[in-house]
Legacy VTK file of the C-alpha trace (Angstrom):
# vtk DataFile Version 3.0
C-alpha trace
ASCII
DATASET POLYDATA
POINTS 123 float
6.341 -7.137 27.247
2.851 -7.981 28.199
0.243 -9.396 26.360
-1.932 -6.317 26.229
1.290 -3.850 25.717
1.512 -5.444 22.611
-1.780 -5.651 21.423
-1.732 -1.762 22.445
1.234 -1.284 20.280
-0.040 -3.402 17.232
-3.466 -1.424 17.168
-1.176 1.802 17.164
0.361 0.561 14.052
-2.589 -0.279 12.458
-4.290 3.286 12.791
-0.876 4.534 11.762
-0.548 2.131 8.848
-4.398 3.033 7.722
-3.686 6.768 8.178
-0.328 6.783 5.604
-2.450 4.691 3.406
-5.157 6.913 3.113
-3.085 10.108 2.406
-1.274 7.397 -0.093
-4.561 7.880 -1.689
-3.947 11.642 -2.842
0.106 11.900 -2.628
1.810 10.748 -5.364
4.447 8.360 -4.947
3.221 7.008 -1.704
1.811 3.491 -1.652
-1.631 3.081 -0.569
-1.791 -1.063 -0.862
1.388 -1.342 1.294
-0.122 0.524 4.253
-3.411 -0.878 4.165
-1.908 -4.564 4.175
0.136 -3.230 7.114
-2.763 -2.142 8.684
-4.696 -5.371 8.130
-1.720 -7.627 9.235
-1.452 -4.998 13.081
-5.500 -5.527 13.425
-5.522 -9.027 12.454
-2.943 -9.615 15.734
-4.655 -6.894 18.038
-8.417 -6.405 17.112
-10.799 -8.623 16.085
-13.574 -6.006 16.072
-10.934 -3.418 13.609
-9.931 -6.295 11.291
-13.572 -7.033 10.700
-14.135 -3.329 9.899
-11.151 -3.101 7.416
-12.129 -6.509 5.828
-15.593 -4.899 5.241
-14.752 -1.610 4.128
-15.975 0.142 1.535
-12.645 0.645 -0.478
-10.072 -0.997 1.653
-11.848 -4.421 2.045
-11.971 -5.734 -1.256
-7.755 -4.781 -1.860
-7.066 -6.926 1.823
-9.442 -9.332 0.790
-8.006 -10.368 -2.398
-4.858 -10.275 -1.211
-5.784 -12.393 1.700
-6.773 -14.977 -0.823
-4.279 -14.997 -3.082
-6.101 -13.680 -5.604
-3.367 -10.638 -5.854
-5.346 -7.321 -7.524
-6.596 -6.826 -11.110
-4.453 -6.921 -14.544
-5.918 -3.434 -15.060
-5.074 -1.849 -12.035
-1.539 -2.781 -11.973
-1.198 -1.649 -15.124
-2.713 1.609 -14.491
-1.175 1.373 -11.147
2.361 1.005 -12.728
1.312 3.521 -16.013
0.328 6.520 -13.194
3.371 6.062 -11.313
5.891 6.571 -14.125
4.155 9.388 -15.219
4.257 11.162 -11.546
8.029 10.284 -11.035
8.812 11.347 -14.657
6.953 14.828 -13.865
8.316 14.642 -10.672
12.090 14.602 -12.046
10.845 17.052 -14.773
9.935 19.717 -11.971
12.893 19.256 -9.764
14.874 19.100 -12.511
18.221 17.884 -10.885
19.935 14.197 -11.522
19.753 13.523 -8.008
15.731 13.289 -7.936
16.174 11.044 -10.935
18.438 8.516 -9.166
16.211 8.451 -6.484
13.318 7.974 -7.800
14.118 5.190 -11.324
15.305 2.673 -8.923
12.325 3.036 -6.500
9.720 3.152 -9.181
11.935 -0.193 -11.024
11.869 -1.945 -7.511
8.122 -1.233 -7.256
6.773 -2.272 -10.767
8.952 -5.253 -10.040
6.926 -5.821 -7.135
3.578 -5.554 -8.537
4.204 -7.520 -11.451
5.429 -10.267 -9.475
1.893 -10.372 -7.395
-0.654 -12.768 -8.448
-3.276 -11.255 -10.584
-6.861 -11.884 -12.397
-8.942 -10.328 -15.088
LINES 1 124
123 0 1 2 3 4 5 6 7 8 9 10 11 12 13 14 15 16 17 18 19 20 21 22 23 24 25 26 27 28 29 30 31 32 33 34 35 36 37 38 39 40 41 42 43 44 45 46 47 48 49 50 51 52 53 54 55 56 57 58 59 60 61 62 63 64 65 66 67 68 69 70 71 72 73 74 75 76 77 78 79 80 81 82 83 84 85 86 87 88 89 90 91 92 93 94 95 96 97 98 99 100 101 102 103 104 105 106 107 108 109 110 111 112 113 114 115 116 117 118 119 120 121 122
């Protein structure tokens, strides 16, 4: 594959990447941190110009920026982070109401709020 193939490909996966994060921002259930990393990983690799952009965003930059550092994300968002989440997939389950939604979705949100409390974090 050639050099600019890939890059081609990796700035496709970035937009992609940004795009599922940012409708992660209104849908329930779908990770918005996750995509947005994904998206800063593809531009760091294809676009120096689109990783600057992201890194100085508005809402994004500060979340890839931390993370970047080490610095993980902030005791109160993962809290409210992992708080909001259990409530969606609880009312989630509620609506559905069948035991199959329920297995699906405890051992997603258990494997997540693993996740996030194993990040670094700061007050």
């Amino acid at each position: 594959m050639t050099r600019r193939l890939y890059r081609l490909l990796l700035l496709a996966a970035g937009w992609f990447s940004l795009a599922l994060g940012v409708i992660g921002i209104v849908v329930p259930l779908m990770p918005t941190t996750v995509f947005v990393l994904a998206a800063a990983f593809c531009f760091a690799r294809s676009s120096e110009r689109f990783h600057l952009w992201l890194m100085q965003h508005r809402l994004f930059g500060p979340m890839v920026r931390n993370y970047q550092s080490g610095q993980g994300l902030p005791r109160r968002v993962r809290r409210r982070a992992v708080m909001v989440m259990w409530a969606t997939m609880a009312l989630s389950v509620w609506i559905v109401g069948t035991w199959w939604s329920a297995a699906l979705l405890v051992p997603i949100g258990l494997a997540v709020t693993v996740y996030l409390y194993r990040l670094p974090s700061y007050d």
